[in-house]
SEBAFI-434013 format. One record per residue (C-alpha): residue in one letter; chain; z, y, x. Coordinates in nm, 4 decimals, padded with zeros to 6 digits. Each point is the difference from the previous one (the first is absolute). Layout:
BEGIN
NODE   r   c          z          y          x
NODE   a   A          Z          Y          X
...
***
This chain:
BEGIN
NODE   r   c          z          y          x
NODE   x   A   -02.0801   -01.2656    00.1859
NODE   x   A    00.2691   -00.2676    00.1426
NODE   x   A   -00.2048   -00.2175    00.1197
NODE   x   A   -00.1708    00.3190    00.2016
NODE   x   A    00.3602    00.0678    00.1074
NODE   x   A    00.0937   -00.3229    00.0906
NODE   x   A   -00.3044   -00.0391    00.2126
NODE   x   A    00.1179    00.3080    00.1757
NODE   x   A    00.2641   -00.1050    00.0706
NODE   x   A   -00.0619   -00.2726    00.1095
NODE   x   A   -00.3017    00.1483    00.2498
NODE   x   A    00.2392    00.2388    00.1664
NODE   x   A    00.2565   -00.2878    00.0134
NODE   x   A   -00.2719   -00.2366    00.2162
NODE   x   A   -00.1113    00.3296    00.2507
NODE   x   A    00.4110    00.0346    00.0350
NODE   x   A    00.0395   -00.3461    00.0966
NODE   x   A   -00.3043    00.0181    00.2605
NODE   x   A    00.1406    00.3510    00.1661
NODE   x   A    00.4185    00.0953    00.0223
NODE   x   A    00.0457    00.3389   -00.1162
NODE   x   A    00.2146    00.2215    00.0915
NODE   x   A    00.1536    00.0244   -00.3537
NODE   x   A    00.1341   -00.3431    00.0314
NODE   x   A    00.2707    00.0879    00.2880
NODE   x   A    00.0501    00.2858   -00.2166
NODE   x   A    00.1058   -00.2736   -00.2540
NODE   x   A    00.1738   -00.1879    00.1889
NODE   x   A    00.2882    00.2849    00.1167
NODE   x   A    00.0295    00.1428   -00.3335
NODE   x   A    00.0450   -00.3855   -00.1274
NODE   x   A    00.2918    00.0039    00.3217
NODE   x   A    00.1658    00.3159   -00.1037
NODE   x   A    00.0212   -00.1167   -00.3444
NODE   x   A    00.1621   -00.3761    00.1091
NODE   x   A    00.2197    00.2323    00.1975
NODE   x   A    00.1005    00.2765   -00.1868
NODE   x   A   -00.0235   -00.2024   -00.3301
NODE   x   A   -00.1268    00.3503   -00.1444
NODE   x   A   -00.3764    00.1349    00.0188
NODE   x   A   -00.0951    00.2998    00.1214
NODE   x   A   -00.0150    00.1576   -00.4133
NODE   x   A    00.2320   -00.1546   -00.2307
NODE   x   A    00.1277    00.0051   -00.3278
NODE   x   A    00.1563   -00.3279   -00.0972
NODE   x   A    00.3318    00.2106   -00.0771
NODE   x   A   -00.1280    00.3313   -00.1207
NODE   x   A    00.2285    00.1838   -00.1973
NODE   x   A   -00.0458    00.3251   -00.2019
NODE   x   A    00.2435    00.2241    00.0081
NODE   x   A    00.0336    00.3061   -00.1927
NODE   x   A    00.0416    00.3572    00.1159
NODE   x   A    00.1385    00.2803   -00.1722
NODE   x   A   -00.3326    00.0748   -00.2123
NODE   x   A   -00.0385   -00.3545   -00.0863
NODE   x   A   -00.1936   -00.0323   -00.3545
NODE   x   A   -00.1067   -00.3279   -00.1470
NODE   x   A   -00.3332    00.1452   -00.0902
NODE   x   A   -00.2875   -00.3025   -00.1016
NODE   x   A   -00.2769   -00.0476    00.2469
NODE   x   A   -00.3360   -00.1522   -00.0866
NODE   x   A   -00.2230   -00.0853    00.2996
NODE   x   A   -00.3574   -00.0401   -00.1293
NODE   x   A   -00.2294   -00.1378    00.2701
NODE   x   A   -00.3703    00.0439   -00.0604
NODE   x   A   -00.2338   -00.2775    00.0864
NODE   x   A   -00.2702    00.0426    00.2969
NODE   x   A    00.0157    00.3779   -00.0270
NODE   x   A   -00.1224    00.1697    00.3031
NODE   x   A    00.0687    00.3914    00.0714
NODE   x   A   -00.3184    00.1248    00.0448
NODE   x   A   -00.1051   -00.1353   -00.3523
NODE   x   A    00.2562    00.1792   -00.2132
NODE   x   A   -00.0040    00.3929   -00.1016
NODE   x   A    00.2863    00.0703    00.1887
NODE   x   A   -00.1623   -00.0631    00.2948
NODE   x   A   -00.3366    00.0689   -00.0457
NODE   x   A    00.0221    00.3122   -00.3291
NODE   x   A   -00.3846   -00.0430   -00.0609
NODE   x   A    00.0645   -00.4072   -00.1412
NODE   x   A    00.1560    00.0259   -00.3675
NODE   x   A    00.1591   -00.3790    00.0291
NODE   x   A    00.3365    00.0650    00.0345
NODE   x   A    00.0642    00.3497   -00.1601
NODE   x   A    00.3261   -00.0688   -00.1821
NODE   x   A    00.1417   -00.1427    00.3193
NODE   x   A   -00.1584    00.3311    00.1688
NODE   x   A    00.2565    00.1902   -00.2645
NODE   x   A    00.2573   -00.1845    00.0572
NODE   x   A   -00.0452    00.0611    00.3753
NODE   x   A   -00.0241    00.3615   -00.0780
NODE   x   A    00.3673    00.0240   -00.2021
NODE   x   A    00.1547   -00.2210    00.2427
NODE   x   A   -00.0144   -00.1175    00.3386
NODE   x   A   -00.3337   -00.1246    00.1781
NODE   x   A   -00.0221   -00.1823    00.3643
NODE   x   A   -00.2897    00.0659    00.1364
NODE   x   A   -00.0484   -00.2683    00.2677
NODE   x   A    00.1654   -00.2997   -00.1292
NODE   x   A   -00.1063   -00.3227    00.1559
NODE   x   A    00.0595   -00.3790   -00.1008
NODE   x   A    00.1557   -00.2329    00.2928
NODE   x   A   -00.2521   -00.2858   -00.0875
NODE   x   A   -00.3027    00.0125   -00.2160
NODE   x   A    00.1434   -00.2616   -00.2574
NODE   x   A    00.2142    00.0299   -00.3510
NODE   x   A    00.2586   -00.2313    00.0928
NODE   x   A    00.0361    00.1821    00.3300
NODE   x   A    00.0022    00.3298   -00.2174
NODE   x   A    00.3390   -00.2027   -00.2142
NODE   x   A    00.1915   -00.0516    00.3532
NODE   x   A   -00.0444    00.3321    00.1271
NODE   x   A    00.0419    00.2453   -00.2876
NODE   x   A    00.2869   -00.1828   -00.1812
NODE   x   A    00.1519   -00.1317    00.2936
NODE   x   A   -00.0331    00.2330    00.2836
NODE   x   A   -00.1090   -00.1939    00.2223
NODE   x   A   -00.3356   -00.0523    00.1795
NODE   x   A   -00.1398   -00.3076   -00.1419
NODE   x   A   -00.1392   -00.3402    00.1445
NODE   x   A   -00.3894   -00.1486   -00.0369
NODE   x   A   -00.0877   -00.2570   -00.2643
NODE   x   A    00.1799   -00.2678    00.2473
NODE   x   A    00.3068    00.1992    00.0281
NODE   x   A    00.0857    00.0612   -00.3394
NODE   x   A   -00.0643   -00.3297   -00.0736
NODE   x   A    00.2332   -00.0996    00.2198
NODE   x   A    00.2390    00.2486   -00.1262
NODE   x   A   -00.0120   -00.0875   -00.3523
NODE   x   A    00.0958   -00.4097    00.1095
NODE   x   A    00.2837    00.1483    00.2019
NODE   x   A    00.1255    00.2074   -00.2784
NODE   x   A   -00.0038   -00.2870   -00.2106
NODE   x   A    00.1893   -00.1994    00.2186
NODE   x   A    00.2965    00.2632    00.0426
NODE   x   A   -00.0971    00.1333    00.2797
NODE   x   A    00.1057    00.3329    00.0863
NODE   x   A   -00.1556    00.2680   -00.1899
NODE   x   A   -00.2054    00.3673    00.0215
NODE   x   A    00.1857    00.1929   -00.3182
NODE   x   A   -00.2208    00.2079   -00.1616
NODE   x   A    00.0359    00.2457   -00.2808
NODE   x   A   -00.0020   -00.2289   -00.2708
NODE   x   A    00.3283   -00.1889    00.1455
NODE   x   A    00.1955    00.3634    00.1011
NODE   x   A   -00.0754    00.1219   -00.3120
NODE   x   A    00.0821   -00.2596   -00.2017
NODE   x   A    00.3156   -00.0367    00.1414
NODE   x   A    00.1114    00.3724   -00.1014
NODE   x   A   -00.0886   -00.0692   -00.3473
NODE   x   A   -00.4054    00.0418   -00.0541
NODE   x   A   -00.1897   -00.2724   -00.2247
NODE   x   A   -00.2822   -00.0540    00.2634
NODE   x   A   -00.3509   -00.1317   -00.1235
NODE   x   A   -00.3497   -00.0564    00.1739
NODE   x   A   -00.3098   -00.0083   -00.2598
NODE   x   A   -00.3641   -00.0684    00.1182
NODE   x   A   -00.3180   -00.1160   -00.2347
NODE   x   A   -00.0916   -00.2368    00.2856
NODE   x   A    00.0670   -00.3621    00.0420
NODE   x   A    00.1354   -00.0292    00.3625
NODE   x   A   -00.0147   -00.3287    00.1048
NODE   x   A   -00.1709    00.0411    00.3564
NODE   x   A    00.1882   -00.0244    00.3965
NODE   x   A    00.3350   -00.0018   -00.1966
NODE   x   A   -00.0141    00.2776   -00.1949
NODE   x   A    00.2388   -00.1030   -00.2533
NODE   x   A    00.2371   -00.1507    00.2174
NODE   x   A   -00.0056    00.3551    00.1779
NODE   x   A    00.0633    00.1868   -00.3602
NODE   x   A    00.3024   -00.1985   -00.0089
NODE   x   A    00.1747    00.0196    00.2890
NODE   x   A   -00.0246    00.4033    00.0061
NODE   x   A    00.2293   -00.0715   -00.2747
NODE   x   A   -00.0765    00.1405   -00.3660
NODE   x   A    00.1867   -00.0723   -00.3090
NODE   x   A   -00.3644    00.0417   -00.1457
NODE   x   A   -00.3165   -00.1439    00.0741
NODE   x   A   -00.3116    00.0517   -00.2317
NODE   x   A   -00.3357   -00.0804    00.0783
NODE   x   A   -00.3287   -00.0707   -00.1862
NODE   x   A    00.1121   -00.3472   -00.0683
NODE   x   A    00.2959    00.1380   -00.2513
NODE   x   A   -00.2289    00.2978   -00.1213
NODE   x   A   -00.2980   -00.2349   -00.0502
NODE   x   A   -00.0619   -00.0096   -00.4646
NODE   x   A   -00.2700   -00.1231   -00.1782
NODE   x   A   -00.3444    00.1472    00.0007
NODE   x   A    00.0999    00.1819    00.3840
NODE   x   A   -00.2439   -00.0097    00.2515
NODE   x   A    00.0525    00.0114    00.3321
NODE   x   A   -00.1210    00.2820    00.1918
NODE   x   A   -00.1011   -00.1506    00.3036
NODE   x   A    00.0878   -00.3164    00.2042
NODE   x   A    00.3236    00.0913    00.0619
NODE   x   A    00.1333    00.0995   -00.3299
NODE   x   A    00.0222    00.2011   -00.2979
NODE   x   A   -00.0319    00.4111   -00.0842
NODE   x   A    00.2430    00.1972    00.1457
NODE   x   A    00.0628    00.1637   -00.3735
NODE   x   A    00.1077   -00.3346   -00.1357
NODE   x   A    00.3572    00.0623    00.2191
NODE   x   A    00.1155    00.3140   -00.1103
NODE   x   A    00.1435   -00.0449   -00.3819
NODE   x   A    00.2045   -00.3328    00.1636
NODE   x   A    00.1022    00.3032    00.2879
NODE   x   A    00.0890    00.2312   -00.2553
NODE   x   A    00.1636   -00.3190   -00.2423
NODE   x   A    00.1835   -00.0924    00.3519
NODE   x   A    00.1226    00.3268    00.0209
NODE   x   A    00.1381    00.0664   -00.3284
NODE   x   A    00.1987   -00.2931    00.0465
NODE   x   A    00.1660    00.1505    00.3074
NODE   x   A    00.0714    00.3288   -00.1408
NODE   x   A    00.1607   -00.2067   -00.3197
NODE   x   A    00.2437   -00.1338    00.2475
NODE   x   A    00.0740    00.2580    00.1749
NODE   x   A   -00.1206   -00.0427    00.3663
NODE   x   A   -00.2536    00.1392    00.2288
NODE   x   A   -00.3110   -00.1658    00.0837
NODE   x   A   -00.1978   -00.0557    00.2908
NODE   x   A   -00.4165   -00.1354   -00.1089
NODE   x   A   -00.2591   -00.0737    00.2592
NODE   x   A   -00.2893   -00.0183   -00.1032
NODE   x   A   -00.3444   -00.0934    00.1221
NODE   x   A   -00.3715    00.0278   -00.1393
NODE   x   A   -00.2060   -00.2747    00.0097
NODE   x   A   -00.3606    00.2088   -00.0865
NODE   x   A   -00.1403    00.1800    00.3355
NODE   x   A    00.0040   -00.3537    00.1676
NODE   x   A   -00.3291   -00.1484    00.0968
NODE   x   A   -00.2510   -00.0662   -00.1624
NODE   x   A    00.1010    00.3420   -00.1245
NODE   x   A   -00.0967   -00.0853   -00.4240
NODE   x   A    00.2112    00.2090   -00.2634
NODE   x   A    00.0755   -00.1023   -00.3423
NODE   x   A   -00.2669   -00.1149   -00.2321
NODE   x   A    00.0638    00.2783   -00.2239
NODE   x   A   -00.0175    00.2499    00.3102
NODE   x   A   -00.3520    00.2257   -00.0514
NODE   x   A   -00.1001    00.0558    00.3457
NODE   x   A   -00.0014    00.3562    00.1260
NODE   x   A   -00.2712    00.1045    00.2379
NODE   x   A    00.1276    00.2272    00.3277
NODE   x   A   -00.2280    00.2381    00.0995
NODE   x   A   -00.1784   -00.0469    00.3518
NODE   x   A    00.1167   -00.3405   -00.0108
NODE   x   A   -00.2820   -00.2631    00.0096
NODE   x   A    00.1855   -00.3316    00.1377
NODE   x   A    00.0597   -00.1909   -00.3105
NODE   x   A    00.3198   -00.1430    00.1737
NODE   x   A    00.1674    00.3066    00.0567
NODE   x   A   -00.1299    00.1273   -00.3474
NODE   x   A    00.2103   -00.3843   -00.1280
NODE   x   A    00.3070    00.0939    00.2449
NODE   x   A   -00.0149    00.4173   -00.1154
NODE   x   A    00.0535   -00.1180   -00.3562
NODE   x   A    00.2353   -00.2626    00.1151
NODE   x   A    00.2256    00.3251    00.1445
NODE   x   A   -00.0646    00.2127   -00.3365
NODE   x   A    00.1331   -00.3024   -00.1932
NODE   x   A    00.3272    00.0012    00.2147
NODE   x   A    00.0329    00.3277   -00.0726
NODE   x   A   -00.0411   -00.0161   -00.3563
NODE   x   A    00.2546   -00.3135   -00.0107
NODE   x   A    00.2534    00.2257    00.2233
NODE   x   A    00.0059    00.2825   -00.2507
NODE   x   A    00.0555   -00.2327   -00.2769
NODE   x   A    00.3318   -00.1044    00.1841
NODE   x   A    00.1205    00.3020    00.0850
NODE   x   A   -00.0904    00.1161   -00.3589
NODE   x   A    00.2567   -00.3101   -00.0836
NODE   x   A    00.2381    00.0983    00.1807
NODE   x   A    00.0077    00.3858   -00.1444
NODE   x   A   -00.0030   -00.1455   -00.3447
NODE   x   A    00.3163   -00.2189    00.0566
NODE   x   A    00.1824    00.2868    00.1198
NODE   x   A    00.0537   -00.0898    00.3987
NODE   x   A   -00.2812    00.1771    00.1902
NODE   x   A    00.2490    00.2800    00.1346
NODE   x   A    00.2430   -00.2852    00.1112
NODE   x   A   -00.2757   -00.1774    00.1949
NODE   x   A   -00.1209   -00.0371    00.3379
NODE   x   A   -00.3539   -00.1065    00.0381
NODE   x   A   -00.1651   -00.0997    00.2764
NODE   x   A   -00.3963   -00.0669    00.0150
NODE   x   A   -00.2117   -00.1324    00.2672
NODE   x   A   -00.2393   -00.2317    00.0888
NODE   x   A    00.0384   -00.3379    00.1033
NODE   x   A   -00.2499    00.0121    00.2379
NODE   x   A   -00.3828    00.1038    00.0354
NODE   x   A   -00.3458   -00.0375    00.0001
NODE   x   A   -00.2839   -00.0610    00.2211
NODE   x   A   -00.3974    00.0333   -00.1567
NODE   x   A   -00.1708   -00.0809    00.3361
NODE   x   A    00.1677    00.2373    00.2271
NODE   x   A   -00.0228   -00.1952    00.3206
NODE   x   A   -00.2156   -00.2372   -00.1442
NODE   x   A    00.2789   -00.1549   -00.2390
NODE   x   A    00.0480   -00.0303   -00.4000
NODE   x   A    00.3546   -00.1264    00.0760
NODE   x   A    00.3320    00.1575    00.0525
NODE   x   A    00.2673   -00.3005    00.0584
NODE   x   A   -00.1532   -00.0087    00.3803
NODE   x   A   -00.0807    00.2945    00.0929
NODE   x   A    00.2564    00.2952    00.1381
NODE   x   A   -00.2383    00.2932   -00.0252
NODE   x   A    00.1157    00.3087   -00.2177
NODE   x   A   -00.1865   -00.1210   -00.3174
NODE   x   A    00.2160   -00.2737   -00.0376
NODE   x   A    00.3446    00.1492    00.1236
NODE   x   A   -00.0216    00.3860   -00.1139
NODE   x   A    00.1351    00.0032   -00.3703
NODE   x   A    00.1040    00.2612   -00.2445
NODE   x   A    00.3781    00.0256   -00.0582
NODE   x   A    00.1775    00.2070   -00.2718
NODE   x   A    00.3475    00.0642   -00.0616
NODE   x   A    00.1446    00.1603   -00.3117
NODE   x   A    00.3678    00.0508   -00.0824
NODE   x   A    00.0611    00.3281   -00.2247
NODE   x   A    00.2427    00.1746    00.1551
NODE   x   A    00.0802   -00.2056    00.3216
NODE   x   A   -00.3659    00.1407    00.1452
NODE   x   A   -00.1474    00.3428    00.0282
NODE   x   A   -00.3181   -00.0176   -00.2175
NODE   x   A   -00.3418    00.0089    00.2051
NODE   x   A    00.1221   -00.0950    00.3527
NODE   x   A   -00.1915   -00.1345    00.2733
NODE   x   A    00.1438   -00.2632    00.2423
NODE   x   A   -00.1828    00.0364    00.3287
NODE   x   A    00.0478   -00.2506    00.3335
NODE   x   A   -00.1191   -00.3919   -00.0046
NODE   x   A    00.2200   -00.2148   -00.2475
NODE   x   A   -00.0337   -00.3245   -00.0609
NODE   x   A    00.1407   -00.2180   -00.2807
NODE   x   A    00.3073   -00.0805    00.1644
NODE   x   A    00.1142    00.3320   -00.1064
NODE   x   A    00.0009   -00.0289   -00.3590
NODE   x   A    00.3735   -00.2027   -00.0155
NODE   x   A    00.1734    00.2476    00.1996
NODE   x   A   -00.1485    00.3005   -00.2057
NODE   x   A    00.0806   -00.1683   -00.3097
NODE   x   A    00.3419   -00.0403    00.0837
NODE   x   A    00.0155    00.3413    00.1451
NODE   x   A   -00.1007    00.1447   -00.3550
NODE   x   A    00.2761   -00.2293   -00.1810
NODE   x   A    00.2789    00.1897    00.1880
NODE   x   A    00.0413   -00.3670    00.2178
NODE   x   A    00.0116   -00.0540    00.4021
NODE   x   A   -00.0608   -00.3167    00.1357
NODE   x   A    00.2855   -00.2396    00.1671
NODE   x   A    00.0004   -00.3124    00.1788
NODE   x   A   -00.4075   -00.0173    00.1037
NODE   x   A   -00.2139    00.1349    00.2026
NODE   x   A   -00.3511    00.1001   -00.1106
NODE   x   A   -00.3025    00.0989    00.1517
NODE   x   A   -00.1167    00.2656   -00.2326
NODE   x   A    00.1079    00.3671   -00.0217
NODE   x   A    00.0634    00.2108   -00.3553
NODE   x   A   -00.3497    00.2035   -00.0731
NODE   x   A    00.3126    00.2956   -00.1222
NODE   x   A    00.0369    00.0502    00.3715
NODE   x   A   -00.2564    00.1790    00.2528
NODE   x   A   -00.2539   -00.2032    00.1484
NODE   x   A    00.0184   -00.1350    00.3718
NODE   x   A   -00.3053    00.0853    00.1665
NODE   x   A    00.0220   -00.2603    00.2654
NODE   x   A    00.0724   -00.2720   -00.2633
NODE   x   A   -00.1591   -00.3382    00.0433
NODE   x   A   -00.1411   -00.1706   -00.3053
NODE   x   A   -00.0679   -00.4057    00.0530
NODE   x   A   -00.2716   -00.1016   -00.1670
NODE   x   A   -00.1581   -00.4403   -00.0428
NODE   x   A   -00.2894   -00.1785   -00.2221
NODE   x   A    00.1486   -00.2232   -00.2437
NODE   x   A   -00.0876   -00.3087    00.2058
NODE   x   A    00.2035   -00.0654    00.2822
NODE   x   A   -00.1388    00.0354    00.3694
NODE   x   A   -00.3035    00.1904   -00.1359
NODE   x   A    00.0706    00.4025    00.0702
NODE   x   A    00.2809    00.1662    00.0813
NODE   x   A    00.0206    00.4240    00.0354
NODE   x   A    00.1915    00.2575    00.1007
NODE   x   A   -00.0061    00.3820   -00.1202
NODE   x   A    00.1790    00.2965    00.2070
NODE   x   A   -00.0803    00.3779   -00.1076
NODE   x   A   -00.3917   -00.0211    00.0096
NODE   x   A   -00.0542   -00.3323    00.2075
NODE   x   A   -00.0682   -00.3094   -00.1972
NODE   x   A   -00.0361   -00.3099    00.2130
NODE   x   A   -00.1294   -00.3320   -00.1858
NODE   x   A    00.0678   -00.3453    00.2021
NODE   x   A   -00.2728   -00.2957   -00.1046
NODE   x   A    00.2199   -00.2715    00.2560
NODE   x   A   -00.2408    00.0548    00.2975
NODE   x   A   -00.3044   -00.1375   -00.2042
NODE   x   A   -00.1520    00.3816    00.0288
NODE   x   A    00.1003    00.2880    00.2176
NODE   x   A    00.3041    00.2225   -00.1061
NODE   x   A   -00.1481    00.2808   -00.3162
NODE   x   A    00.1770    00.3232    00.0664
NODE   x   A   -00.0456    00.2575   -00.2579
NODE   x   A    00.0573    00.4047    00.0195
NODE   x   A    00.0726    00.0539   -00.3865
NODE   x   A    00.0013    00.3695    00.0211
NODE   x   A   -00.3256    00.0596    00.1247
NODE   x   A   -00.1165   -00.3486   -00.1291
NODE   x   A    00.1789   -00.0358   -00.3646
NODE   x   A   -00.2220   -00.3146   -00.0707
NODE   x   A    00.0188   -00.1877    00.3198
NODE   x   A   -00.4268   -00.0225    00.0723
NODE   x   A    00.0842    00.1038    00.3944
***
């Protein structure tokens, strides 16, 4: 899978090198402004959270769900039983119904739902990461605000990230706690696939992690992120494979039991979190990193591809109390707009930054333009207004333009 990426890359690269495009004077100003301005367009490097007068150090746990595409899970599609706790969740709290990832890629997924920001290709973050490291000026993210008003902050993951700077990228978003399937890995565990362990090995450290935050006294912030659901799609090998009716691609039957794993794991946190007492003072927020793609357009690969199978994910918010139970969120929103909701539940405004994304509390803007790119730079690029959908391949084909309304899976 890297070396397919890098070879990508590298392609689109050589056909940018033979033919300018227009995005490179595009570039160029924005790389102007910033030497002039010594600010881009969206910052955050001194971000502050302020408190209003309903301010309420509440605990927030972000659970991102690996390579889980809308149109798989119940909420979106009621005749597919793989997600139906997350379906009643959904149901006594707050459901979006057209989330959409920035770029088809976890890390991406990292930048833009804890930071707020839209985030950079495989290059970019990269990039980012060294900078970071180097004391570079910095995009604050949750994990930094909240830390500083008092929250024990932790990531936890089964996976073993050790690909395009992963860790390096954990890091520098800035968590007193990072756990992944290196520091969960015991004797006799198997992994679950090439990237790492079962998702249930994480949650008794989670709920260990957590009882020591409530012993001292503080709030807590915990990200975490599933590792089963990524490709090659195989579950646990104690996981007895259910069969979905009317579903005859073995694949999708592997990836449907992949999503009714998740689901299971999921409940078992949130049953957790009941049992220690703090899932009234909580808010949760579920969604998916990214999507899926089983041929549609004649790919088995999301990280490249900007069609809705790989952006469209399920998103979930529940906070007793803050949220009317069973709500719908209509309009295009994009993962930018989990931060500012976040601290819009807390009782916080942000200071001192200036973000791209917009709080899903407030009404949608029907003429809202969501940016979309593939994970490897100077591949695609899109653009999404109301029902248009444009997807940019550098010049190498003509220009797709999509009508989503009357064309929801982009075949015209």
């Amino acid at each position: 899978l890297e070396a397919e990426r890098h070879t990508e890359g590298t392609i689109a690269a050589l056909v940018k090198s033979m033919k300018p495009s227009p995005a490179e004077e595009i570039r160029a100003r924005a790389q102007e402004d910033y030497v002039q301005s010594g600010q881009a367009t969206w910052n955050s490097s001194n971000m502050q959270l302020t408190p209003t007068s309903v301010a309420r150090k509440r605990n927030v746990v972000i659970v991102m769900m690996e390579s889980v595409r809308a149109v798989s899970t119940t909420i979106h599609s009621p005749g597919i039983a793989t997600t139906p706790f997350l379906k009643q969740l959904a149901d006594k709290g707050m459901q979006v119904e057209d989330m959409n990832a920035v770029i088809p890629r976890t890390a991406a997924a990292w930048m833009a739902v804890l930071t707020g920001q839209y985030p950079v290709t495989n290059e970019g973050i990269a990039k980012w990461a060294e900078e970071r490291t180097n004391g570079a000026p910095v995009i604050r993210g949750l994990p930094t605000a909240l830390r500083e008003l008092g929250y024990g902050t932790s990531y936890f993951s089964p996976t073993v990230r050790e690909i395009f700077n992963d860790t390096e990228l954990l890091q520098a978003l800035g968590f007193d706690s990072i756990v992944t399937g290196k520091d969960l890995m015991r004797p006799g565990m198997k992994n679950a696939n090439y990237f790492g362990l079962a998702d249930d090995a994480m949650v008794d450290p989670i709920m260990e992690w957590t009882r020591a935050q409530m012993k001292a006294g503080r709030p807590f912030m915990t990200t975490i992120m599933t590792n089963v659901g990524h490709h090659d799609y195989t579950t646990p090998h104690s996981w007895e494979k259910v069969r979905f009716e009317g579903v005859n691609d073995p694949v999708l039957t592997s990836y449907y039991n992949c999503l009714l794993y998740i689901d299971g794991v999921i409940a078992r946190l949130m049953q957790g979190y009941e049992e220690l007492g703090v899932l009234d003072e909580t808010v949760f927020v579920l969604l998916g990193d990214h999507g899926q793609i089983f041929g549609e357009h004649g790919l088995k690969q999301s990280f490249n591809a900007i069609y809705q199978e790989g952006i469209h994910v399920p998103a979930v918010i529940y906070a007793p109390g803050l949220i009317t139970p069973n709500q719908r969120i209509s309009g295009s929103r994009q993962q930018i707009d989990v931060l500012p909701t976040v601290v819009e539940l807390l009782g916080y405004r942000i200071e001192n930054a200036r973000l791209p994304g917009k709080s899903l509390l407030s009404p949608a803007d029907p003429n809202r333009r969501l940016y979309l790119s593939s994970s490897v730079d100077w591949t695609f690029l899109g653009v999404r207004q109301g029902r248009r959908k444009f997807i940019y391949s550098f010049d190498r084909n003509p220009m797709e333009v999509y009508d989503l309304e009357t064309d929801p899976t982009e075949t015209h």
